[in-house]
N, C-alpha and C positions, 0 to 999 in steps of 0.2 A: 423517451429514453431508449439508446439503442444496449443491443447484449453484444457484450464483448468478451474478449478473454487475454490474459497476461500469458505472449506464448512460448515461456521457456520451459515450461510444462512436455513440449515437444523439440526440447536445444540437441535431442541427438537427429533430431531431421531438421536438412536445409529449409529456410524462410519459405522457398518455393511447396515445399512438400508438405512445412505447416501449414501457411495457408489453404492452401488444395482442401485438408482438413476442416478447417474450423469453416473456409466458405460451403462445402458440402452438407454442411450443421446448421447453417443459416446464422452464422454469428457475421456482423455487420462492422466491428468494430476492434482494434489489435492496440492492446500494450507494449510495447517492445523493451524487452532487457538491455543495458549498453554497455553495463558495469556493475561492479558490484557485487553483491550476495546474486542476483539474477543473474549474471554472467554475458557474454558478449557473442552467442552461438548466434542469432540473427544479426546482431550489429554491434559492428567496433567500430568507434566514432574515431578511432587513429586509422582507421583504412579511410573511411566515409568523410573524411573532413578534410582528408589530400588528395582524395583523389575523384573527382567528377564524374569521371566515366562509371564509377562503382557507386555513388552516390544517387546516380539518374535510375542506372538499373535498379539499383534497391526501392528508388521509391515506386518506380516501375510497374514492380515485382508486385508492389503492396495494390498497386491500384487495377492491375490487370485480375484481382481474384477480389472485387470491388469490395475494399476494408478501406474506413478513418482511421487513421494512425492518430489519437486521442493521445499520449501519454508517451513519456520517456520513463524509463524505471533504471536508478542507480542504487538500489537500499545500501546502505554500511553505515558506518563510525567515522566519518570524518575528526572526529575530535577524540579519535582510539590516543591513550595516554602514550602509547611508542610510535613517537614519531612517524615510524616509516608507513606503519601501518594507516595510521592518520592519511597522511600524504596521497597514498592509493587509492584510498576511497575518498578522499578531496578532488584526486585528479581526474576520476573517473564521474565525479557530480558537476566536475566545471566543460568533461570534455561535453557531457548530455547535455550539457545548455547549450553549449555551441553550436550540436547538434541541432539541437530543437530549434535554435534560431535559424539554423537553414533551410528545415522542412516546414518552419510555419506553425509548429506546437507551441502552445504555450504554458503546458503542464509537465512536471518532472516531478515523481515519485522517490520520497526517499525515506529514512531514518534519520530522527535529531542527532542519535550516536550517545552515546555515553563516556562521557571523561572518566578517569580514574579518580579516586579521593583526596588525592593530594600531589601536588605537584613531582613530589618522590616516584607515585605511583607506576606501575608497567602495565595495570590491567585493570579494564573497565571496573569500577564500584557502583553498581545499583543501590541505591538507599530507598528502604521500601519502612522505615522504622524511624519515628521522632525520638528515640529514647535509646537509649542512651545519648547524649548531647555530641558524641562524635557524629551522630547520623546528620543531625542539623548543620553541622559544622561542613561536611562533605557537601549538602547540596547547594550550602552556600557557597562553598567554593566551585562548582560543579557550573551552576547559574551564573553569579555573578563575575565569575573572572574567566570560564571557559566558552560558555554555551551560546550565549546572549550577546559578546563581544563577536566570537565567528560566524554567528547567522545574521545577525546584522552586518557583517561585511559582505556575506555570499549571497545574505539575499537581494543587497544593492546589486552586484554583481551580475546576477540572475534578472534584475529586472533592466541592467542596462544592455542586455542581450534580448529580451520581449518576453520572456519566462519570466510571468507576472501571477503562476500559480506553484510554489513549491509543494506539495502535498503529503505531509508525515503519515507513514502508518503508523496508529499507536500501538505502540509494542512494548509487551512489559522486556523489562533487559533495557531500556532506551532511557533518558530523561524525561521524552515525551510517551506517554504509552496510555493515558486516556483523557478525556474532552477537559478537564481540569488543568492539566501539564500542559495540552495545545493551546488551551488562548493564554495561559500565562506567556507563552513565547513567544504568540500570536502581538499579546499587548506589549510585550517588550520591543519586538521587532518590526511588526508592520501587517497588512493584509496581505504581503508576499504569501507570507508563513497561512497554511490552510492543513485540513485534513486527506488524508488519503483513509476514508471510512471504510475500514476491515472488521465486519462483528465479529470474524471469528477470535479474536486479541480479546473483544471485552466482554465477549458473553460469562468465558473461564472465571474474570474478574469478578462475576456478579451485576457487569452493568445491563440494561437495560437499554439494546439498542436503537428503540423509539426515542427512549428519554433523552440516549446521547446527540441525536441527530438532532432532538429540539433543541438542547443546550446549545449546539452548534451550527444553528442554523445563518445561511450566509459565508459561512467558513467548511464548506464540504467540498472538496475541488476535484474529488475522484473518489471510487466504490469499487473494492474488494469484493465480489460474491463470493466467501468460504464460509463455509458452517462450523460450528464444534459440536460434539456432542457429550454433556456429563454426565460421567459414572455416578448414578444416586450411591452406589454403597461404596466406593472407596470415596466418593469424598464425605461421605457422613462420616468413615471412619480417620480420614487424613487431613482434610483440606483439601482446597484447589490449589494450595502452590505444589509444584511437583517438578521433579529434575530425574524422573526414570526417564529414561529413552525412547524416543516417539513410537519406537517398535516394540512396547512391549506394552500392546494395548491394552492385556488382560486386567491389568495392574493400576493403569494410568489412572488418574482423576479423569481427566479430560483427554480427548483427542478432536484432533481437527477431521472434517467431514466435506463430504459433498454436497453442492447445495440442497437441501431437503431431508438427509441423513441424521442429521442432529438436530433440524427443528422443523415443525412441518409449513405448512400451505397459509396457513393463517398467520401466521410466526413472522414468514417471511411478506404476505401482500401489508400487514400493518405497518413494516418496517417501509416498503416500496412507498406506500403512501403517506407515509411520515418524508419520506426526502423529499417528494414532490411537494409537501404543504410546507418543505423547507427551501425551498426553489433548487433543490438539484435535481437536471434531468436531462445528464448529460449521457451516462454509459454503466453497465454494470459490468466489471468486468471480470471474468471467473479468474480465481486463482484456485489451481487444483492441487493441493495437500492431503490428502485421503490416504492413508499406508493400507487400506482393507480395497480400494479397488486399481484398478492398472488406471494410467491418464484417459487412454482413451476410453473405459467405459466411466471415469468420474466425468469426464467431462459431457459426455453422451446424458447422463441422467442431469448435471446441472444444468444443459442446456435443455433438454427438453421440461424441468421443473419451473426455468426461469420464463419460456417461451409462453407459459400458463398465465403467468404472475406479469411481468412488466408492463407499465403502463404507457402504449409509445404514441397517443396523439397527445398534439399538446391539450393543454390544460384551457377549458373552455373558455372565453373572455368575457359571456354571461351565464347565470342561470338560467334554465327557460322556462321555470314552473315558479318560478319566484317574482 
C-alpha cells in the first residue's frame, strides 16, 4: 500500500510547488482534483484535453517529483434537480474520464449526487426517515427513475473510455452515503460502481469501519485517510446529526480530524488490516479537513501517523511457521 494524498488541500500553490511538498514528506502517490466540489487548481481537463504540449508538461511535472497519479477526483451532484447545476457536475465527471483515459487511470472519484423529491423539485431531498410514507415515496422516485437510470448510462460510458473504477465517497447529503446505499447501486448498475472508503463520513454515523470494509470487500477501489472526532457530551446531549457550522467546533457533535486526532494507533492499524484481508492495497490517500490545524501541519502529523501504520510489502504467499 503506498501513502498518498488528495492535493487540493494546497489549490492555492501551483502542481509544481505541491508536489515539491508532499515529495519532501515522503508521500509516494497524488489524487488530483479536475472538477467539482475539488476544483480544477492542478488540472483542468478543458486546457489538458486540447492541448498536448500542457498535457505532457503536466504529467511531466507529476513524474519529475516521482508521484503515481492513482486517482481523478470530480465529487458533485450530477443529478442536482436544476438542470444547470446538474449539467456542470455531469460535464466535469465526463471531462475526468476523458482525462483519465489519456493518462492511463483507471479510477475517478466521485459523489452519487442526490436528486430532488420530485420531479417539481429545485433542491436536493435527502430522505433519511421511512415514515411518514412521503419519505418512501421520494426514494423511490430518487432510485428508480433518477439515480439507477443515469449511472447506468455514465457508468457504460466510463468504462467504454477504460475507467472501469468509479469510486463513491459515501456521504451523508448523497443517495449513496454508506456500505448499504453502495451495493444497492453497485447491484443495480454493475462492478463499475465501487467505493471511495472515507471513515471519516461513517464513523459520525456510528459505523464501524472494520465492519464496513468487511461488508464491502472486493468493492473498495480507493481510501480517504480523514479522521473524525466525537464530542461524548454534545452528542449525549443532541445526536450526531448536526447542521452547526464546521467552525463552530465547540458546539459541534462531531468534527472532522487529522489522521490520529479523532482515533488513535490501534483504531487506525485494525482498520489498515481489515482492507488488506479485504484485498485493497492500493494507496491511502490523505484528505485534510482539520479547521483546528493549518494543511501543512494536518498533513505533516497524518503523514507521519500513517508512515507508523501502513502496511506496504505485499502480503505474504505462504506462512512460514505453518
Amino acid at each position: 500500500m503506498k501513502l498518498g494524498v488528495l492535493t487540493n488541500l494546497f489549490g492555492n500553490l501551483s502542481l509544481e510547488e505541491a508536489l515539491t511538498k508532499f515529495e519532501s514528506l515522503g508521500i509516494e502517490a497524488v489524487e488530483i482534483g479536475c472538477g467539482g466540489y475539488p476544483g480544477k487548481a492542478h488540472c483542468d481537463p478543458q486546457i489538458l484535453l486540447h492541448d498536448e504540449a500542457a498535457l505532457k508538461e503536466w504529467c511531466e511535472t507529476i513524474k519529475r517529483h516521482h508521484m503515481e497519479l492513482v486517482a481523478l477526483s470530480a465529487h458533485g451532484n450530477p443529478v442536482h434537480p436544476d438542470p444547470k447545476i446538474a449539467k456542470q457536475f455531469h460535464d466535469d465527471f465526463v471531462n475526468a474520464v476523458l482525462l483519465a483515459e489519456k493518462v492511463g487511470v483507471d479510477t475517478v472519484v466521485t459523489f452519487s449526487g442526490c436528486p430532488g423529491g420530485s420531479p417539481e423539485d429545485k433542491t436536493p431531498n435527502w430522505a433519511t426517515c421511512a415514515w411518514p410514507d412521503d419519505y418512501l415515496a421520494v426514494l423511490d422516485y430518487q432510485w428508480n427513475q433518477v439515480l439507477i437510470p443515469y449511472w447506468k448510462e455514465t457508468a457504460a460510458f466510463a468504462r467504454s473510455h477504460g475507467v472501469t473504477k468509479i469510486a463513491f465517497e459515501m456521504h451523508p447529503g448523497f443517495c449513496v452515503y454508506n456500505p448499504e446505499t453502495l451495493l444497492k447501486l453497485r447491484a443495480a448498475v454493475g462492478d463499475t460502481i465501487g467505493a471511495n472508503f472515507d471513515p471519516s463520513h461513517l464513523i459520525w454515523q456510528g459505523i464501524d469501519p472494520v465492519a464496513a470494509i468487511r461488508e464491502l470487500k472486493g468493492a473498495i477501489y480507493h481510501f480517504h485517510a480523514k479522521d473524525t472526532k466525537i464530542d461524548n457530551i454534545n452528542t449525549a446531549k443532541f445526536g450526531v446529526l448536526d447542521t452547526k457550522h464546521y467552525s463552530d467546533e465547540e458546539h459541534r457533535s462531531w468534527i472532522f480530524r487529522s489522521v490520529g486526532y479523532g482515533n488513535g494507533l490501534d483504531y487506525w492499524r485494525d482498520m489498515i488490516s481489515a482492507l488488506r484481508l479485504a484485498g485493497y492495497d492500493k494507496v491511502m490517500s490523505i484528505e485534510h479537513e482539520d479547521s483546528l490545524m493549518t494543511p501543512d501541519e494536518g498533513l505533516r502529523h497524518a503523514v507521519a501517523f500513517l508512515k507508523d501504520s501502513i502496511i506496504r510489502e505485499p502480503k505474504p504467499g505462504s506462512i512460514s511457521w505453518a
